[in-house]
SERO-4910 file (N, C-alpha, C, O; in steps of 0.05 Angstrom, whole numbers):
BEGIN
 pado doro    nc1    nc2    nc3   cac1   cac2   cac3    cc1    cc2    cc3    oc1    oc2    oc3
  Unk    A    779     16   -653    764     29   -630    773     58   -626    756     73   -618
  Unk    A    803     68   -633    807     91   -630    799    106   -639    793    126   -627
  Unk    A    796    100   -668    779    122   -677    746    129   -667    735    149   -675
  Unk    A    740    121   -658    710    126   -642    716    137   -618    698    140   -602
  Unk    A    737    145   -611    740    174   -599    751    192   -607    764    195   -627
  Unk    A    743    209   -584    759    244   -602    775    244   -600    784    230   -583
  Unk    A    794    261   -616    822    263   -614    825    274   -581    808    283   -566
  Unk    A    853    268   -576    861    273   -541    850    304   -537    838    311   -517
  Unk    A    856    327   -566    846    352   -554    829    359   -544    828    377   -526
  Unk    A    803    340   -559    775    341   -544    774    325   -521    772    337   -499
  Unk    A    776    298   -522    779    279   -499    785    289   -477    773    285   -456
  Unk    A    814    311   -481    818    313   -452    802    332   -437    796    330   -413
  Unk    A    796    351   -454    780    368   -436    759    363   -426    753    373   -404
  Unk    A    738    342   -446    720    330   -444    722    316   -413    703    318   -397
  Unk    A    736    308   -409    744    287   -381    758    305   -356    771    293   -339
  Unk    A    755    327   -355    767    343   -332    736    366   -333    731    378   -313
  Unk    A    717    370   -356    690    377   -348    673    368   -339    656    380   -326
  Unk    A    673    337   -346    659    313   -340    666    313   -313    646    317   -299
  Unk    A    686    311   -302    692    305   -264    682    328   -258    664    325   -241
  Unk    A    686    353   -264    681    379   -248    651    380   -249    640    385   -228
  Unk    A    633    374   -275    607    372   -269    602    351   -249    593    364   -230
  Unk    A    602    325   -241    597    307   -240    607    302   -201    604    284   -184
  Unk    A    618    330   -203    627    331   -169    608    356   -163    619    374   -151
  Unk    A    586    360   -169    574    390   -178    549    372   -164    539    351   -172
  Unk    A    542    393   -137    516    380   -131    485    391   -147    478    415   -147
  Unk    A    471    370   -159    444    367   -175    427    351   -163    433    340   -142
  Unk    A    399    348   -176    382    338   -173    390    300   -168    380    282   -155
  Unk    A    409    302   -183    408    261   -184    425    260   -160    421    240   -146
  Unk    A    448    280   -147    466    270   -129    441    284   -104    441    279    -80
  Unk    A    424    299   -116    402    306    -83    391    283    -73    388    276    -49
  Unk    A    383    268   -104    351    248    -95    366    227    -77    357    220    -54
  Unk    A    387    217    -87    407    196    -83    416    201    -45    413    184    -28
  Unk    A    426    225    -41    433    232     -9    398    227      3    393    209     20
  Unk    A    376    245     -7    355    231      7    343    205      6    329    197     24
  Unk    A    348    193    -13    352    155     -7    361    154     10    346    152     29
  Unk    A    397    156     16    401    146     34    396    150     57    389    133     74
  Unk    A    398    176     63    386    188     96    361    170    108    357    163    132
  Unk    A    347    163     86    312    159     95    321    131     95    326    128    119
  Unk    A    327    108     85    330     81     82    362     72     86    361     53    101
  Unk    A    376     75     83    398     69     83    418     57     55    411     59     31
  Unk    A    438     47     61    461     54     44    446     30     19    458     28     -2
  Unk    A    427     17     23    413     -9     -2    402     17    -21    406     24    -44
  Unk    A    383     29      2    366     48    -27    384     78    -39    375     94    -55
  Unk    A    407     79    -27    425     91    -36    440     82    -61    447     95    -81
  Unk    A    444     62    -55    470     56    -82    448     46   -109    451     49   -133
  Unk    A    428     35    -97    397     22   -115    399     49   -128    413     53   -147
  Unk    A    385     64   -117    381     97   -135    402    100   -147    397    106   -170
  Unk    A    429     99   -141    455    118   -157    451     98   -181    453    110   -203
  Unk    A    447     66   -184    447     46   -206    422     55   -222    426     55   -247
  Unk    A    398     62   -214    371     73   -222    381     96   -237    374     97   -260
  Unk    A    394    113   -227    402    143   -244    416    133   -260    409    133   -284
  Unk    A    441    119   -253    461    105   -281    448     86   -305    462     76   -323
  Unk    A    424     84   -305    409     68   -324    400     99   -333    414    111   -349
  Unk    A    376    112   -322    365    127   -334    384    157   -338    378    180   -330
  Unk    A    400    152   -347    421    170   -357    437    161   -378    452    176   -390
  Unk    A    436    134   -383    438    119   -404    425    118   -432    430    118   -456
  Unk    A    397    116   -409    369    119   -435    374    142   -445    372    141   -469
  Unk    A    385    174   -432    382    196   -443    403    197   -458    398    209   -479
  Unk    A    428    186   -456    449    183   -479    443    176   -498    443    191   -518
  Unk    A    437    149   -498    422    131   -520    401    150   -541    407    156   -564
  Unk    A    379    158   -527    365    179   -546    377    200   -565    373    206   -589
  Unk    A    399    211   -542    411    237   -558    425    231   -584    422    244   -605
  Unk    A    442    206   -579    457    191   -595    442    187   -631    455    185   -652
  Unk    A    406    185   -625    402    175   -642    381    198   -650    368    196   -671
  Unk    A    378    216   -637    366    244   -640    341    253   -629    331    275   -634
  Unk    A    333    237   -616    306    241   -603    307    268   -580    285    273   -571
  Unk    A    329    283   -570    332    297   -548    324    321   -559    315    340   -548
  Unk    A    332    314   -597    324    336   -616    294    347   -614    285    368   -623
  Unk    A    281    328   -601    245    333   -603    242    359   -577    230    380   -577
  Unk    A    259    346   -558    252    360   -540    267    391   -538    262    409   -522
  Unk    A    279    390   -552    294    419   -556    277    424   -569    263    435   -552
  Unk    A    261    426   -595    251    445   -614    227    440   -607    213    459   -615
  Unk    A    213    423   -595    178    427   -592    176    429   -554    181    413   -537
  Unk    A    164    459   -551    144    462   -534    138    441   -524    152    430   -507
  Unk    A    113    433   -536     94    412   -524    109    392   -514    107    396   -490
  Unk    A    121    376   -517    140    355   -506    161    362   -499    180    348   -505
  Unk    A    163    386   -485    185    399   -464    166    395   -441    172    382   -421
  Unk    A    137    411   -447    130    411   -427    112    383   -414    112    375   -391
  Unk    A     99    373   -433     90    347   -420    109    330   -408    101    321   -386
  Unk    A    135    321   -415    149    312   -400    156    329   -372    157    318   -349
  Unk    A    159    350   -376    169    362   -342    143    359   -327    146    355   -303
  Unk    A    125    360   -334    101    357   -317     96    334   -301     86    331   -278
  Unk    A    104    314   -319    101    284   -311    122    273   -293    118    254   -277
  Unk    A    146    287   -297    165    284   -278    159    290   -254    160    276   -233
  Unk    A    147    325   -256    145    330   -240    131    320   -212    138    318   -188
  Unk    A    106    315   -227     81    301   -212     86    273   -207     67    262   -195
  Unk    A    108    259   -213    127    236   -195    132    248   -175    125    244   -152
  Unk    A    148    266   -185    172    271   -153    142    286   -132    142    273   -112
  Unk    A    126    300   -131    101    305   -117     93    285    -99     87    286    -75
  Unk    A     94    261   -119     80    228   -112     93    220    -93     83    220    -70
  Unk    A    123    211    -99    142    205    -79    146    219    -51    150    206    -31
  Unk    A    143    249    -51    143    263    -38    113    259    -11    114    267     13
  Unk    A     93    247    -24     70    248    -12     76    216      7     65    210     28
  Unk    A     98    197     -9     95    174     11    117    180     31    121    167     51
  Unk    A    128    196     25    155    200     53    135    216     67    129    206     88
  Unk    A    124    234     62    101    249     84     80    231    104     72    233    127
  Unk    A     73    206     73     56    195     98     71    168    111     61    157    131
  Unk    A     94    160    101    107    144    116    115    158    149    118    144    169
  Unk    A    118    182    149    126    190    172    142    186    189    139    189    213
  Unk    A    168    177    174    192    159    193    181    141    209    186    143    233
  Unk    A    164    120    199    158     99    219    192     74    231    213     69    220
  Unk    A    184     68    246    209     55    249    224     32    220    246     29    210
  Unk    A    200     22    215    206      2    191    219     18    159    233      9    141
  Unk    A    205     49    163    230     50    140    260     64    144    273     73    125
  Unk    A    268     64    173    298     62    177    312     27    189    334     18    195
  Unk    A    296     22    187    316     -9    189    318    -29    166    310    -20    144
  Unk    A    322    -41    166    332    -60    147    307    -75    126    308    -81    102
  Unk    A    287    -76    144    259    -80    132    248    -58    115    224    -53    118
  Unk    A    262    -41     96    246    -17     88    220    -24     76    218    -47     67
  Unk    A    198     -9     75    179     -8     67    183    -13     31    171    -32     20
  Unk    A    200      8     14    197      0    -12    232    -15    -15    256    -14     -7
  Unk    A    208    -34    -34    232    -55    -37    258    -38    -60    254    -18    -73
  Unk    A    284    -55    -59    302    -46    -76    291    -48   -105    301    -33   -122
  Unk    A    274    -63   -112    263    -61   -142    249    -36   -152    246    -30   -176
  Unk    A    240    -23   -127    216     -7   -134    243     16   -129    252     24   -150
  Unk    A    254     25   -110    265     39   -111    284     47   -149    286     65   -165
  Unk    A    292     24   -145    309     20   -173    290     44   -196    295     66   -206
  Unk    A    269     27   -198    249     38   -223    243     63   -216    245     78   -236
  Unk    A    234     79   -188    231     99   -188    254    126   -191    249    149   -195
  Unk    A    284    111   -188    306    130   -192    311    134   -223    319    155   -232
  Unk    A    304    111   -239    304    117   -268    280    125   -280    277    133   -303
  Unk    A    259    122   -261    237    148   -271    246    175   -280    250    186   -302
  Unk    A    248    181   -248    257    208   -235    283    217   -250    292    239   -244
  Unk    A    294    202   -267    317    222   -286    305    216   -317    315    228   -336
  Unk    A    284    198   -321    277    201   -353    267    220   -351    274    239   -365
  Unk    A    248    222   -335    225    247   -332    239    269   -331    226    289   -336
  Unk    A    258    271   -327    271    300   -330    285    307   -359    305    296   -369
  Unk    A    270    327   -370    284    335   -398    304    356   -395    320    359   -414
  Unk    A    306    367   -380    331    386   -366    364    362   -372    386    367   -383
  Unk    A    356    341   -362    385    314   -374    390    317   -394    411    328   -400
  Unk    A    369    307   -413    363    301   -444    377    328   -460    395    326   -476
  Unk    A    363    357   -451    374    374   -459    405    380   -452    420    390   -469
  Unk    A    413    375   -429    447    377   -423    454    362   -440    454    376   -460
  Unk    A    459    344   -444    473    311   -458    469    318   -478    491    318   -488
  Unk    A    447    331   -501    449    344   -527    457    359   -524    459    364   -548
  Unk    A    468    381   -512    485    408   -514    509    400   -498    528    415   -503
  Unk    A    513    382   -483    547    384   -481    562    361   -497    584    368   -506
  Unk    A    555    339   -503    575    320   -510    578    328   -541    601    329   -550
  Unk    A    559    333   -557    569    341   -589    589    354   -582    605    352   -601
  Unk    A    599    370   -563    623    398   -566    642    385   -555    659    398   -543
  Unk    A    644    360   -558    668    342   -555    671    317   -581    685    297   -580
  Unk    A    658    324   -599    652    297   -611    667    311   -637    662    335   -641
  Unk    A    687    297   -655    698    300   -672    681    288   -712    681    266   -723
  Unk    A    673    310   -719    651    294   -744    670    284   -759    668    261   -768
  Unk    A    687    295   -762    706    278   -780    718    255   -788    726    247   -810
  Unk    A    717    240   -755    733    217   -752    700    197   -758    698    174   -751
  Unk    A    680    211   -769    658    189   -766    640    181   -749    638    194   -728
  Unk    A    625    164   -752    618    143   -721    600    167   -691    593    164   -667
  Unk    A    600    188   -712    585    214   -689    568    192   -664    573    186   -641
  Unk    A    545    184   -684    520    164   -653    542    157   -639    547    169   -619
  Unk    A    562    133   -648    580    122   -616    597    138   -606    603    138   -582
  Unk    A    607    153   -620    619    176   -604    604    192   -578    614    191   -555
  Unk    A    582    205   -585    564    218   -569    556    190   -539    556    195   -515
  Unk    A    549    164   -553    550    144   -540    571    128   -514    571    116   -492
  Unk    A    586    136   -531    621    135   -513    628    156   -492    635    150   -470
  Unk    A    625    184   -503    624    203   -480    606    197   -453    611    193   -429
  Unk    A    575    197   -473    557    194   -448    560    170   -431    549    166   -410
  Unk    A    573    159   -440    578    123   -418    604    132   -402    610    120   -382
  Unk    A    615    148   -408    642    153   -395    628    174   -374    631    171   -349
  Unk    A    615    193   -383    601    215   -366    590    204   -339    593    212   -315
  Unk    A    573    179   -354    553    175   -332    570    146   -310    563    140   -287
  Unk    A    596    131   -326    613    123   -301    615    140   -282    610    132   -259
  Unk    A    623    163   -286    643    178   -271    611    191   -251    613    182   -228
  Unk    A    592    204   -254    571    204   -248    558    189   -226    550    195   -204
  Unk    A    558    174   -236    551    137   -223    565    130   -196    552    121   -177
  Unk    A    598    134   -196    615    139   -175    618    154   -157    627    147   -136
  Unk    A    610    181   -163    601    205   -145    579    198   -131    577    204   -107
  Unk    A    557    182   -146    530    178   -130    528    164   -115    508    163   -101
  Unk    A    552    144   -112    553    114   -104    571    127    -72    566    123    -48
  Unk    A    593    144    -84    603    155    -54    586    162    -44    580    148    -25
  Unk    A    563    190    -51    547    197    -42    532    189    -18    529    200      3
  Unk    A    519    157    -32    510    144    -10    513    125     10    499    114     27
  Unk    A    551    123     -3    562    104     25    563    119     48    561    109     70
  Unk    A    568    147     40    583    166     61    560    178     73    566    188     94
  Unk    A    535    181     66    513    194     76    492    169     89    477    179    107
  Unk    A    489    146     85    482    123     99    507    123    122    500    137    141
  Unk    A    530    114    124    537    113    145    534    133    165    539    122    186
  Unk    A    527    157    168    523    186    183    492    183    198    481    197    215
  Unk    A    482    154    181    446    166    195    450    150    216    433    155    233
  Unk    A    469    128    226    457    102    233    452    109    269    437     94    282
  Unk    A    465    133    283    456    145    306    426    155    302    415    152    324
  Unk    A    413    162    290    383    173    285    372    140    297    364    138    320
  Unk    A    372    119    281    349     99    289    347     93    318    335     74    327
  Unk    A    355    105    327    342    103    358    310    125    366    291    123    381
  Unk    A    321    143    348    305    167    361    279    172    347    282    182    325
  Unk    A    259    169    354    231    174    340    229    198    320    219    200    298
  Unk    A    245    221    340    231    250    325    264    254    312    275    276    318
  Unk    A    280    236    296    298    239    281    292    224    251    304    228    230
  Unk    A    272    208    256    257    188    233    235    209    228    224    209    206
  Unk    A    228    225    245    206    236    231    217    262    208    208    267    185
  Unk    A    236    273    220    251    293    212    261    279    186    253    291    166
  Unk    A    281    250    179    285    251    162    271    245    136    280    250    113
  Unk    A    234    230    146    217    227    131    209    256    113    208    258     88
  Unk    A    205    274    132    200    302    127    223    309    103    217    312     79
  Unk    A    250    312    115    270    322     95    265    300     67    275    311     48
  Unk    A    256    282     62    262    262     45    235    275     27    236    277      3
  Unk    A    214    283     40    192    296     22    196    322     10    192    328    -13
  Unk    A    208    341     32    220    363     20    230    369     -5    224    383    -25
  Unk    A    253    348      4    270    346    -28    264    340    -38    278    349    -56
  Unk    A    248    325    -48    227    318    -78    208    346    -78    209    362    -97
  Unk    A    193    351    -59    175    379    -67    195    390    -91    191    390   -116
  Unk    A    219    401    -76    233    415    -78    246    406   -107    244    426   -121
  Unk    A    256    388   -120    259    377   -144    238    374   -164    247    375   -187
  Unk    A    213    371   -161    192    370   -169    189    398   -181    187    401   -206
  Unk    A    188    423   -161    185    454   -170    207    467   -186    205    487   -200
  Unk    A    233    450   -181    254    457   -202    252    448   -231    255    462   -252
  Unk    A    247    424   -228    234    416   -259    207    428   -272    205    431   -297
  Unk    A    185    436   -253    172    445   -264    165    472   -278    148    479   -294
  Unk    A    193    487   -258    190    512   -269    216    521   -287    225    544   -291
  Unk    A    226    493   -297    250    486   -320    250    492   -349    245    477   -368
  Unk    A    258    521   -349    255    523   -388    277    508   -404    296    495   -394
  Unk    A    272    511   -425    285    492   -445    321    513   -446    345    506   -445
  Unk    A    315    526   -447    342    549   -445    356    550   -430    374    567   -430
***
């Protein structure tokens, strides 16, 4: 097994960039705080498990070279950001028209934990901005010599996306517990419906206006 990692010189650094990114606020630790604000700490930790799958898939690809498509062709740089994009739009359009009704700050949320799940690993396949990080940082840890490059690249990115996964998971213990004074107040559900659309607008226009560089 040892040999399917890098030697400690790479390893270590690899694992003190990995935490410093990974404490670094982005799009997966944004979507994840607006889960929780809007629904509470279920569709919080649901989404951080939703990103830890679909950050997986993007390992997995890179591992076996498909991230390579999206680096060298245009066209499938941009059809994927578009499609992402025009998710997060979508999403954005049901927190607008949900309108902080009472039912999606209590325990009854409107979307179930399944749906939530699928839409957090949408919302990071659809992003080729991942795909392209994960092919440009983990090779510059990966040792060709010792072999085994795919599980290597594979090994990093599972280690990346634990550590990832844990940040997202704080994220939304600590940001669900902060809303639970709002469910009393009408025009604090509406506000957080609002902020919960925002931030998808707002992620939506970052990906879409996302070059490959």
């Amino acid at each position: 097994m040892t040999d399917l990692l890098p030697p400690w010189t790479l390893l270590a650094p690899f694992l003190v960039a990995a935490f410093a990114l990974n404490l670094t606020p982005g799009a997966d630790m944004t979507y994840v705080l607006a889960r929780s604000l809007a629904q509470g700490r279920e569709a919080g930790l649901v989404s951080a498990l939703g990103i830890a799958v679909g950050s997986a898939i993007h390992t997995t690809a890179a591992a076996i070279g498909l991230s390579a498509l999206l680096l060298h062709s245009e066209a499938a740089f941009t059809t994927v950001k578009i499609g992402g994009a025009a998710y997060l739009v979508w999403l954005a359009f049901k927190a607008f028209r949900d309108g902080g009704g009472t039912a999606s700050l209590t325990g009854q949320a409107p979307t179930s934990p399944g749906r939530i799940f699928l839409e957090a690993v949408m919302t990071n396949v659809l992003n080729p901005k991942v795909a392209l990080f994960i092919l440009a940082f983990l090779p510059q840890f990966v040792a060709p010599a010792q072999g085994h490059v795919a599980l290597q690249i594979l090994i990093l990115g599972t280690l990346f996306n634990i550590g990832g996964t844990a940040v997202n998971i704080a994220v939304a213990l600590s940001t669900s517990a902060a809303r639970g004074f709002v469910l009393g107040s009408s025009k604090m559900r509406r506000f957080l419906a609002w902020f919960s659309g925002l931030v998808f607008i707002g992620l939506a226009a970052r990906l879409a206006f996302a070059e490959r560089s």
